[in-house]
N, C-alpha and C positions, 0 to 999 in steps of 0.2 A: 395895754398889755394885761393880760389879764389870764389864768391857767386855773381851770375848773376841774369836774371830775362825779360822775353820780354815782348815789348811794345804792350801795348793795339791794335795798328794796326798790329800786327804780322811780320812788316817788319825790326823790331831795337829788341838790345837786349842791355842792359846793366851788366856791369859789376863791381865789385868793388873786390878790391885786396890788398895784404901787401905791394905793394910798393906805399901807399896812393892816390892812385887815381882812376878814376871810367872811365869807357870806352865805348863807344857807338858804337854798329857795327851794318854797314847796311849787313845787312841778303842775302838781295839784290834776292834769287832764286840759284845763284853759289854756285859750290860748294865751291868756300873760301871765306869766307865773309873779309870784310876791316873795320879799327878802323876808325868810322868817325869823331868822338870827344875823347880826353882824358880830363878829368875835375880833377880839381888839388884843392884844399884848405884844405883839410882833415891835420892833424900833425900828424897821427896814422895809423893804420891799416884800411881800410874799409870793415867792417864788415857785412853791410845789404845795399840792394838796392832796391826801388821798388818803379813802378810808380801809379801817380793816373788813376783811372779807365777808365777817359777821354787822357790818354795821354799828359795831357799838362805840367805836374809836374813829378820832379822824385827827391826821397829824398834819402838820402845814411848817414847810420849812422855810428859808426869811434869807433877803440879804445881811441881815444882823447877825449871821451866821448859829443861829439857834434851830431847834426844834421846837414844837409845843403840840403835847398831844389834849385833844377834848375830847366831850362829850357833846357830839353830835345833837342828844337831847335837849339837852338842860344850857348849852354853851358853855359850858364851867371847862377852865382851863384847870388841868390836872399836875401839869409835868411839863416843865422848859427844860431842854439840853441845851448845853453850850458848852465849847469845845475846841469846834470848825475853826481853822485859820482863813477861811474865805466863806464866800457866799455857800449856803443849802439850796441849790438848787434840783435838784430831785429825790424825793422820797414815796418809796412803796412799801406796803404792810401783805405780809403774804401771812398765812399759819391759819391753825382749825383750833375754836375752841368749842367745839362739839363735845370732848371727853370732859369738857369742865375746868380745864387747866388757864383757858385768859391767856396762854403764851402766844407771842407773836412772834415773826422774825421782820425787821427793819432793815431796809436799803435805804441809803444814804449816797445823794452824787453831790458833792462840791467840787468849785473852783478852788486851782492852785495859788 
């Protein structure tokens, strides 16, 4: 099981999987692509991945019932939510930070 998702630049692709972690593969044009980050803090399953519209954020939500937003870049985990009385299973990042503002809006689907 496994729920992926590509980067706004169409070159990366992320991953998130039941062996708690989220994966970043450069796409690169070949035909085999390569993991170029594994990102690790999840306690659970990772259940949802998806980045913000601009590429510079990517959040992955968990049966641990958390969020955790990175950086795509660098892999550095920025910010864990917790919260959820159940599983994160889907999360989408929608908004424009074109004007400079960095705000986003967050959808969040958990189990009851």
């Amino acid at each position: 099981y496994q729920r992926r998702v590509r980067a706004p630049e169409g070159k990366s692709l992320a991953s998130g999987s039941l062996d708690k972690s989220v994966k970043i593969w450069d796409l690169g044009g070949r035909a085999r692509s390569r993991c170029k980050n594994t990102l690790t803090g999840h306690k659970d399953f990772v259940l949802s991945v998806a980045y913000s519209p601009d590429g510079k954020w990517l959040v992955s939500g968990s049966k641990d019932r958390s969020l955790q937003f990175w950086d795509p870049r660098s892999g550095v985990a920025h910010m864990m939510l917790h919260g959820h009385t159940n599983s994160v299973i889907s999360v989408a990042l929608s908004g424009n930070s074109k004007n400079g503002s960095g705000k986003y809006a967050t959808a969040v689907s958990y189990t009851h």
